[in-house]
C-alpha positions as CSV (number, residue, x, y, z in Angstrom):
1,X,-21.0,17.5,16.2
2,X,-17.9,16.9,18.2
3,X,-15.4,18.9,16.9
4,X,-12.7,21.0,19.3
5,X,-10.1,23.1,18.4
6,X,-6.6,21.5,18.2
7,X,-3.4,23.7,19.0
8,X,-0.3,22.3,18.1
9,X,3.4,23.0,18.9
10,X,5.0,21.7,15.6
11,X,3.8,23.7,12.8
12,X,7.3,25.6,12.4
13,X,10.4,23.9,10.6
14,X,11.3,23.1,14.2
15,X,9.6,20.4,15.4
16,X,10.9,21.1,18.5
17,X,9.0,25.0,18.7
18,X,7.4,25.5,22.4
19,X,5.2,28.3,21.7
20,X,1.8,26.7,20.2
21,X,0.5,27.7,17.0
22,X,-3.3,27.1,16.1
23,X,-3.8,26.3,12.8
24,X,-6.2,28.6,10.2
25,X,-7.6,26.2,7.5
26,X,-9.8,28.3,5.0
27,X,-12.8,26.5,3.3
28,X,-13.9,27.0,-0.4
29,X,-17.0,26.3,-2.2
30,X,-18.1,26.2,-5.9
31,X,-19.3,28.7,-7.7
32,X,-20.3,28.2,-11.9
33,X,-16.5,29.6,-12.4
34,X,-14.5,27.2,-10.5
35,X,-13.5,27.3,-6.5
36,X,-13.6,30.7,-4.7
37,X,-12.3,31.1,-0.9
38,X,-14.8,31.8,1.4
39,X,-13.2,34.0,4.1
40,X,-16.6,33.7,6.4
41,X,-16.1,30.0,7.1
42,X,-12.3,30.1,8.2
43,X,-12.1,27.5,11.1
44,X,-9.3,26.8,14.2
45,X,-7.5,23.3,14.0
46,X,-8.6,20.9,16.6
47,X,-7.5,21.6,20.8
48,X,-5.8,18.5,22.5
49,X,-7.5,16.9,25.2
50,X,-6.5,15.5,28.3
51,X,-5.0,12.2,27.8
52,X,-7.0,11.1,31.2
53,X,-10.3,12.2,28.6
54,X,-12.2,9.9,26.6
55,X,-11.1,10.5,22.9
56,X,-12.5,13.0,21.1
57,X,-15.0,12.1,18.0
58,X,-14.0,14.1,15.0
59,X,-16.9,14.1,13.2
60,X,-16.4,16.2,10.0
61,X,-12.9,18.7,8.8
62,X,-13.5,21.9,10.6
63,X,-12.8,23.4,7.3
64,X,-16.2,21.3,6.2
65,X,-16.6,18.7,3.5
66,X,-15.0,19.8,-0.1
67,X,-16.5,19.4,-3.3
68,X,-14.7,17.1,-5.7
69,X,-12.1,18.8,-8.2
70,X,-13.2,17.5,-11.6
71,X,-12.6,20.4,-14.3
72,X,-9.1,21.4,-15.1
73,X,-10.1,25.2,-14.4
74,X,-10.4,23.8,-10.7
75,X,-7.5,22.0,-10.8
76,X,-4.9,24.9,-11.7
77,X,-6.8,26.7,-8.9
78,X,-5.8,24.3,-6.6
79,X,-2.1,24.2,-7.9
80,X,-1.5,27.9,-7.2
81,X,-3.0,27.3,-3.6
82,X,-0.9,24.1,-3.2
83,X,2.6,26.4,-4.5
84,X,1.6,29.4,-2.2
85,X,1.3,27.1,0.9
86,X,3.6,26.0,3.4
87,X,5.2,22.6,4.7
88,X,4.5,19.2,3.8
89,X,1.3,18.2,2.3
90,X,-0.9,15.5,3.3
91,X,-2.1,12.7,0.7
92,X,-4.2,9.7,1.1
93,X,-6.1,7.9,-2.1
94,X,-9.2,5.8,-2.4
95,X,-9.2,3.0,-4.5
96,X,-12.5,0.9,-5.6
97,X,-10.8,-2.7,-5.1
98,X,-14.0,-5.2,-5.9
99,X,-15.5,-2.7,-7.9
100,X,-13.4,-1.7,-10.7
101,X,-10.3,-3.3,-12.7
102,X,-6.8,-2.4,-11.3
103,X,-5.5,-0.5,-8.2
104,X,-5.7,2.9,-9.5
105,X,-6.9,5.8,-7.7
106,X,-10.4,7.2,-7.9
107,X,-10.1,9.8,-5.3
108,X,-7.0,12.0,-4.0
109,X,-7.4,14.0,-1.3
110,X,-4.4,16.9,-0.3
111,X,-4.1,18.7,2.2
112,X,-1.1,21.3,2.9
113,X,-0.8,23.7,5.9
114,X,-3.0,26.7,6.3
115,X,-5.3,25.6,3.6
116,X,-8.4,23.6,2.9
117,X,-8.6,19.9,1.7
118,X,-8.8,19.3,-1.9
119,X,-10.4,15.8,-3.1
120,X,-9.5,15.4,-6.8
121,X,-11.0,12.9,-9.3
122,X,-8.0,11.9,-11.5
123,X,-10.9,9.8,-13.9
124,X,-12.1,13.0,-15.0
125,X,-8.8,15.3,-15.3
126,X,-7.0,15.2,-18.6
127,X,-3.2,15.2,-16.7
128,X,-2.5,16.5,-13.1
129,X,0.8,17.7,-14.0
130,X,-0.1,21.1,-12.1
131,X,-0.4,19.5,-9.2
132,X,3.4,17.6,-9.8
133,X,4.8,20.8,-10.3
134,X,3.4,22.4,-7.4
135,X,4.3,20.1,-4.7
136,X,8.1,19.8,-5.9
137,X,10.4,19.9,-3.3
138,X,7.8,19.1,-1.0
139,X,7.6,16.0,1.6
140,X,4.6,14.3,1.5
141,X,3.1,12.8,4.5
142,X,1.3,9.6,3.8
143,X,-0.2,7.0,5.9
144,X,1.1,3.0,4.7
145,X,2.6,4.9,1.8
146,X,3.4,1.5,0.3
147,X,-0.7,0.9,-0.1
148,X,-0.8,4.0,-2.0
149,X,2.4,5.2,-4.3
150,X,1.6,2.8,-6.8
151,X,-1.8,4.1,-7.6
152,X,-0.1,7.7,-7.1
153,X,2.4,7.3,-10.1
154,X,-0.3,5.5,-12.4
155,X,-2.1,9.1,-12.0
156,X,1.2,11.0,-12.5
157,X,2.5,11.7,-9.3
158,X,5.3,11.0,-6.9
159,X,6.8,12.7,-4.1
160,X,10.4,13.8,-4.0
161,X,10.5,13.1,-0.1
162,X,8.6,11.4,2.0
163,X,6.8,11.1,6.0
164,X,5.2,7.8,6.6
165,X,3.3,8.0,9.2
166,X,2.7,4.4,9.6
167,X,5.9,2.9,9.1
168,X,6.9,5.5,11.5
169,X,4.9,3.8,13.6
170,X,6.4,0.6,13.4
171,X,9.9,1.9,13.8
172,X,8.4,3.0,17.4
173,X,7.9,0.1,18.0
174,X,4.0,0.2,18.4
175,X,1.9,-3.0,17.7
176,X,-1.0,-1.2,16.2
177,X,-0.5,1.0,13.4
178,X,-3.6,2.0,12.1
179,X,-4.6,5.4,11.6
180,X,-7.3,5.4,13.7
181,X,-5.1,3.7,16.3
182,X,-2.1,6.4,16.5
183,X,-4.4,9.2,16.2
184,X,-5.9,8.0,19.3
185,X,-3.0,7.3,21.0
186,X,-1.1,10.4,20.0
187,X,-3.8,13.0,20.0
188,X,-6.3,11.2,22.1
189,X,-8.9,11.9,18.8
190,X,-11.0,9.2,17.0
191,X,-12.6,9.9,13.7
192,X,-16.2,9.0,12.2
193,X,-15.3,6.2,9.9
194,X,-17.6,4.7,7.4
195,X,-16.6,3.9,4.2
196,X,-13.5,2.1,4.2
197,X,-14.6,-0.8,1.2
198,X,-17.3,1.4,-0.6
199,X,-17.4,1.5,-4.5
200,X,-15.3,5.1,-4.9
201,X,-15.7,5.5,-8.5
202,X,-19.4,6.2,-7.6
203,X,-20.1,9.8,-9.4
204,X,-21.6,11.8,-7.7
205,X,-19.7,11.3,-4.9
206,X,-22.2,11.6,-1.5
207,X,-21.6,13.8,1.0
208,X,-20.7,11.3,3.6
209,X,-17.8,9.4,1.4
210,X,-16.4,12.9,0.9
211,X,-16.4,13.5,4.5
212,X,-15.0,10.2,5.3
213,X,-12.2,10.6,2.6
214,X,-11.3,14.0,3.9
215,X,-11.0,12.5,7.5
216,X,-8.0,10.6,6.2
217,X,-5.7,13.7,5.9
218,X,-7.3,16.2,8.2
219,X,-4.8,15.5,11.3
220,X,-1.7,14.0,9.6
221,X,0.1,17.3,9.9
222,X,-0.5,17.2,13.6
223,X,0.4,13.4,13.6
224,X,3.5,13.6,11.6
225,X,4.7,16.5,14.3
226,X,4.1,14.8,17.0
227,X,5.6,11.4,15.7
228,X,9.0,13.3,14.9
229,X,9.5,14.0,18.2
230,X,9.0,10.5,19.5
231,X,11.8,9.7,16.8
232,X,13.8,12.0,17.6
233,X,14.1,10.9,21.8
234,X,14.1,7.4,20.6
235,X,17.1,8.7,18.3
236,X,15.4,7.3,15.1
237,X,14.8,10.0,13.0
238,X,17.3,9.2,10.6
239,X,16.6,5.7,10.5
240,X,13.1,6.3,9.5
241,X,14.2,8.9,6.8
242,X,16.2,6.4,4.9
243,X,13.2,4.3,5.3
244,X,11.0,6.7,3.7
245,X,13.7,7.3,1.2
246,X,13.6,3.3,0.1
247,X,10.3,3.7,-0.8
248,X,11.0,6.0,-3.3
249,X,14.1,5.0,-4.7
250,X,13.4,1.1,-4.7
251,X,13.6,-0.3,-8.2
252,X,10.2,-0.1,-9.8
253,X,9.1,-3.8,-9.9
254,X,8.5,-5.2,-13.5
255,X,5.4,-7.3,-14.4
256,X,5.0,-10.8,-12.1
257,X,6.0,-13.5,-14.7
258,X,3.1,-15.7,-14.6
259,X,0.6,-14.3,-12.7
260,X,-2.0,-16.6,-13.3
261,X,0.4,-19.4,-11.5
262,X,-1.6,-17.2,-8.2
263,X,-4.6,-18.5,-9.1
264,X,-6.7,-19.5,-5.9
265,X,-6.8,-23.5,-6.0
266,X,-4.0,-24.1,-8.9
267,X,-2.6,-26.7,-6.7
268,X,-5.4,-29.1,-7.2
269,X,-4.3,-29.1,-10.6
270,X,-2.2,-32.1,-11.3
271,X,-1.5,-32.8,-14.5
272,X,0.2,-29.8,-17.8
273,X,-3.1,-30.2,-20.2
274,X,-4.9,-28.8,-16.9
275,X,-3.2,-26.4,-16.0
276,X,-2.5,-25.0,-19.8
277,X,-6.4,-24.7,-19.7
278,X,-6.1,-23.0,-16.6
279,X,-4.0,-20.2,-17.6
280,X,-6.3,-19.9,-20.9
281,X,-9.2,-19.1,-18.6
282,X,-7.4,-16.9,-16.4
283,X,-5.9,-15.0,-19.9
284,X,-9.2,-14.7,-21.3
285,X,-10.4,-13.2,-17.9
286,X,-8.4,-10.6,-17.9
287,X,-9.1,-9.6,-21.1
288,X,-12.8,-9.5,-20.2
289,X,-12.6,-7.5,-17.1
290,X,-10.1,-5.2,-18.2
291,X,-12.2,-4.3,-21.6
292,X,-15.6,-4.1,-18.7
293,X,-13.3,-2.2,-16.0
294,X,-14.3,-4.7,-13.8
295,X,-12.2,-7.2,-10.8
296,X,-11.8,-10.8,-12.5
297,X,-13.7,-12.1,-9.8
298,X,-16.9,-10.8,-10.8
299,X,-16.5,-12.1,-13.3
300,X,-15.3,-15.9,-12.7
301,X,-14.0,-16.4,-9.3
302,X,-10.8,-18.3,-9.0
303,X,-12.7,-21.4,-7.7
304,X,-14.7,-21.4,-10.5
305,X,-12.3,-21.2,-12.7
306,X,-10.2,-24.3,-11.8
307,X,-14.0,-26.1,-11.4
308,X,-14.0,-25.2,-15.6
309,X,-10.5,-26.6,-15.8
310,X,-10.8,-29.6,-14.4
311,X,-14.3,-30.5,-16.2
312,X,-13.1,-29.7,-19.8
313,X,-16.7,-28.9,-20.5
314,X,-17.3,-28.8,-24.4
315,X,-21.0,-27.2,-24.5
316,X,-23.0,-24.8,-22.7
317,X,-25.0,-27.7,-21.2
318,X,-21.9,-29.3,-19.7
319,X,-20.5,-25.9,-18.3
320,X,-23.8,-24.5,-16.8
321,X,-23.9,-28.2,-14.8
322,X,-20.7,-26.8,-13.1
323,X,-22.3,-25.6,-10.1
324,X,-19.7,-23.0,-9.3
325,X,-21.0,-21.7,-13.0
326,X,-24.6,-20.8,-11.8
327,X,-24.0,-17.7,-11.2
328,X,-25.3,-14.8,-13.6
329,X,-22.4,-13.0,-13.8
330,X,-20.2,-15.9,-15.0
331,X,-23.2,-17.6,-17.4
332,X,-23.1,-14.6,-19.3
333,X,-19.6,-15.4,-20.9
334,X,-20.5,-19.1,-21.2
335,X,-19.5,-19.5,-24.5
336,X,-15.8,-17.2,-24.4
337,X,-15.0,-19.6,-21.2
338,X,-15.8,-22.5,-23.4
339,X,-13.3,-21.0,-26.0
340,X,-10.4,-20.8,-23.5
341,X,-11.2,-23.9,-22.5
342,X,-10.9,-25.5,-26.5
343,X,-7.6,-22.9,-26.6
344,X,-5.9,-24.5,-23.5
345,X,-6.9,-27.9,-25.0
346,X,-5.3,-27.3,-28.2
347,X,-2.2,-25.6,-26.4
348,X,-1.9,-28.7,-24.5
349,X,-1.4,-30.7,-27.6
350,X,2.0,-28.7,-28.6
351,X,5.1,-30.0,-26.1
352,X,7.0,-26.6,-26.7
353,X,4.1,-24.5,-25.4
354,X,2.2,-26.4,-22.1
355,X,3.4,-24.8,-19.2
356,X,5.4,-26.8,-17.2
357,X,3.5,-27.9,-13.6
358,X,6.8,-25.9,-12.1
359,X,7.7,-22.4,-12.9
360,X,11.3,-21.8,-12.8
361,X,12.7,-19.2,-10.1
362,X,16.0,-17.8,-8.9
363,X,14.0,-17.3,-5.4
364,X,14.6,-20.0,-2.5
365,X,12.2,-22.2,-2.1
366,X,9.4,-22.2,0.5
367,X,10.8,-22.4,4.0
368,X,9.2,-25.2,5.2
369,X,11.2,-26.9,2.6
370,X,14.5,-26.1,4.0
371,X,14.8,-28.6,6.5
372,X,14.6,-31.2,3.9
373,X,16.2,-30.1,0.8
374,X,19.1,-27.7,2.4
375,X,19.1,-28.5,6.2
376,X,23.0,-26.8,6.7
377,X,20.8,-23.4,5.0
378,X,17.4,-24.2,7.4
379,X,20.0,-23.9,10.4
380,X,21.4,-20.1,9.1
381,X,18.1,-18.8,8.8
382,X,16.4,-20.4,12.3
383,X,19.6,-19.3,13.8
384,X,19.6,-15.8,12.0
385,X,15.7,-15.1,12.8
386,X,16.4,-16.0,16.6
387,X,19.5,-14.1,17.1
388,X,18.0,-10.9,14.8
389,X,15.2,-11.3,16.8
390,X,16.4,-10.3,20.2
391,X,18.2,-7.2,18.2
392,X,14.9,-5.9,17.1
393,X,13.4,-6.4,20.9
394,X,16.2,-4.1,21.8
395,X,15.2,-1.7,18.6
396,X,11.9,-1.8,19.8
397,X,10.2,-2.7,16.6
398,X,9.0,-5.6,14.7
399,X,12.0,-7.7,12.7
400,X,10.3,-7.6,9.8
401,X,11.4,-3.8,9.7
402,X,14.8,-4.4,11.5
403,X,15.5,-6.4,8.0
404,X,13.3,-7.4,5.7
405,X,12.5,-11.3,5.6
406,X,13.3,-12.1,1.8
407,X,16.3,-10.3,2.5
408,X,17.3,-12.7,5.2
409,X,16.0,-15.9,3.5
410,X,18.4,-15.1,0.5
411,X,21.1,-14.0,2.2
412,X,20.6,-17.4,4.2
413,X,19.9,-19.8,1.5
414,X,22.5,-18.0,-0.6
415,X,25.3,-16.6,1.4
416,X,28.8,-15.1,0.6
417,X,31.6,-16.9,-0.6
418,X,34.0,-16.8,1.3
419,X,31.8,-15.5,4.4
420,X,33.7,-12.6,6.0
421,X,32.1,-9.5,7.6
422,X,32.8,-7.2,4.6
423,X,31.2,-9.8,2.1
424,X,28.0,-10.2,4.1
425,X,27.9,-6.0,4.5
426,X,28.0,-6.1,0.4
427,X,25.6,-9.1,0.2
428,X,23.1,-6.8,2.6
429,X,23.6,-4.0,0.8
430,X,22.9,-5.5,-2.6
431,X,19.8,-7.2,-1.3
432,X,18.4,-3.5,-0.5
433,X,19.4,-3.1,2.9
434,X,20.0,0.4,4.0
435,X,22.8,1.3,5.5
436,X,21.3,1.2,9.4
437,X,19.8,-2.2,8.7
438,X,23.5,-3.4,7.6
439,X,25.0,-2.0,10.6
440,X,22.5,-3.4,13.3
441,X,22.4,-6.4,11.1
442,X,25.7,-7.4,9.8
443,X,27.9,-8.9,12.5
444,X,25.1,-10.8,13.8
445,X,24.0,-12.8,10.3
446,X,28.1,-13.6,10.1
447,X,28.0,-15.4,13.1
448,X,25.1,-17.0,12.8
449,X,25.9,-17.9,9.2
450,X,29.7,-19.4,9.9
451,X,28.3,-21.4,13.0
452,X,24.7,-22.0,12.9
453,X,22.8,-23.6,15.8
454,X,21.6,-27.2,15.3
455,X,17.8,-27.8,14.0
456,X,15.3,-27.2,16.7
457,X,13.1,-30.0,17.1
């Protein structure tokens, strides 16, 4: 097993500290009462290696692979170690996407300073309000936080600050972000990675998807550190805390108004009573899968569901004929699908309820459109893009974080009236940019938005 001690220089509140620390990360095991420390298997962290080196495999956590947290005994244990530790803690979840119904989380792992990892199930804890309360206060380091906060607060957490490690990343400027990616580049380490689209909600666990899950916060302590200072010589720091910030302070998104508009293959659809069948299918899909705890697409894939739509099948016969219908999984609810399909029919017959082929929107429309329907707005935003574009070369990162493209799009397909530097700082700012992006941002977009270059061929 390749696994070296790792000292690092950042684990006081000074990022900056030059006399190394090595880190002490204490195991635990299970015992028929709960979790009990086990002083004999106290481990170092993990020792640098020459950059000229090959990177080194991190096999398995030096503190070894934890059990799973599934009692609420367990869990208060691990709330008075989480409140006696130190620093930020490190949180990753794993989600079983193609397995189960929703985004939620069916694994969190946390790791704070000093201490072991702790993998907890949230299916099998009544509340994990301990765990809340203990890590007040605390910043959280996560990795593509954006993946994971929403699964986080449908489990009953959230974190009053926050360390991205990824978007940190792409504030730097670097093209891959990965974890595995700035790991290696930063700490010249690589990890043993396995399981990243396995079924988590698997019980028991195995040993190897515990190890691999516990991989995802063993070095973001280490990473975070080590990141800071890059921001701080590149004299982001600050930048990248308002970013963080954002991400916790954004409105919360409500519901998607007609989500089953997203359905894969909807534009072949080219008539109302079709498409009112359509969204019947999709409807009674999700009340299938949800009731099953299982992804709609197990169930009826998109394609197939359109296939249905268009055929209007009225027996079981004329639907298994379908050959997008032959498999098992969506035979089995022949007859509901038939039902959606007579409910979208008979929806279809009443003018005040068909769904128009159109939904209505407030946002722009596609971009591609521009040229045609608005070409004076198709000039601001080509001219915005290319003029932004060289600003976030100089920023050294991708423009995309410089300002965030909806952001531009409105602002260019509905600017200011009358355009002046203080109305387009307000527009910015009421779009969601923070107060960096507006002043990096600002003076540019009024130029480019009061005298737009011609159309490029």
């Amino acid at each position: 097993m390749h696994v070296r001690r790792f000292a690092t220089r950042f684990r006081g509140c000074d990022p900056t500290e030059s006399n190394p620390k090595e880190v002490t990360i204490s195991s635990a095991h299970l015992t028929a009462d709960g979790f009990e420390d086990s002083p004999d298997n106290v481990h170092q962290g993990h020792q640098p290696q020459d950059r000229h080196d090959e990177p080194t495999l991190i096999e398995q956590p030096v503190g070894g692979i934890p059990p799973i947290v599934d009692t609420q005994a367990q869990l208060e244990h691990v709330a008075e170690k989480l409140r006696a530790g130190t620093g930020p803690v490190a949180v990753d979840t794993e989600r079983a996407s193609g397995y189960r119904y929703g985004q939620r989380a069916f694994l969190i792992q946390l790791k704070r300073q000093g201490d072991t990892i702790w993998l907890l199930d949230p299916e099998a804890l009544e509340s994990l309000a301990p765990i809340q309360q203990a890590l007040n206060g605390v910043e959280w380091i996560l990795h593509a936080a954006i993946q994971d906060l929403p699964s986080l607060r449908q489990a009953g957490l959230w974190p009053d600050r926050l360390f991205d490690t990824e978007l940190a990343g792409r504030l730097l400027g670097y093209h891959k972000v990965s974890l595995s990616a700035l790991l290696e580049h930063k700490l010249n380490i690589t990890l043993a990675k396995e399981h990243s689209a396995a079924d988590w909600s698997v019980r028991p666990l195995p040993e190897d998807m515990r190890n691999y899950a516990a991989l995802d916060v063993e070095l973001l302590h280490e990473l975070r550190d080590v990141i800071i200072l890059e921001l701080q010589a590149a004299h982001k720091l600050e930048i990248a805390y308002e970013e963080f910030n954002s991400l916790l302070t954004r409105p919360h998104k409500p519901p998607r108004k007609d989500p089953w508009r997203r359905t894969s293959g909807i534009h072949e659809i080219t008539d109302r009573r079709t498409l009112a069948i359509v969204k019947s299918l999709w409807t009674t899909r999700e009340k299938i899968a949800r009731s099953r705890d299982l992804p709609p697409g197990k169930l009826l894939n998109d394609r197939s569901l359109v296939a249905v739509a268009k055929s209007k099948p009225r027996t079981v016969p004329q639907l298994m004929k379908i050959p997008r219908m032959r498999r098992k999984a969506a035979s089995r609810d022949a007859r509901r699908w038939l039902q959606a399909v007579q409910d979208g029919i008979k929806v279809a017959q009443d003018p005040d309820k068909v769904p128009p082929m159109r939904a209505s929107s407030q946002s722009p429309p596609a971009v591609k459109a521009w040229r045609d329907k608005e070409p004076l707005a198709a000039r601001r935003l080509q001219t915005c893009r290319n003029r932004l574009a060289r600003v976030a070369a100089q920023q050294n990162m991708p423009l995309e974080n410089l300002l965030l493209p909806e952001t531009l799009r409105e602002i260019c397909w509905r600017p200011p009236e009358p355009i002046t530097p203080e109305s387009v700082e307000r527009r910015l700012s009421d779009l969601g940019a923070r107060p960096w992006q507006i002043q990096a941002t600002s003076a540019v977009i009024t130029v480019a938005l009061l005298d737009p270059d011609p159309l490029e061929k």
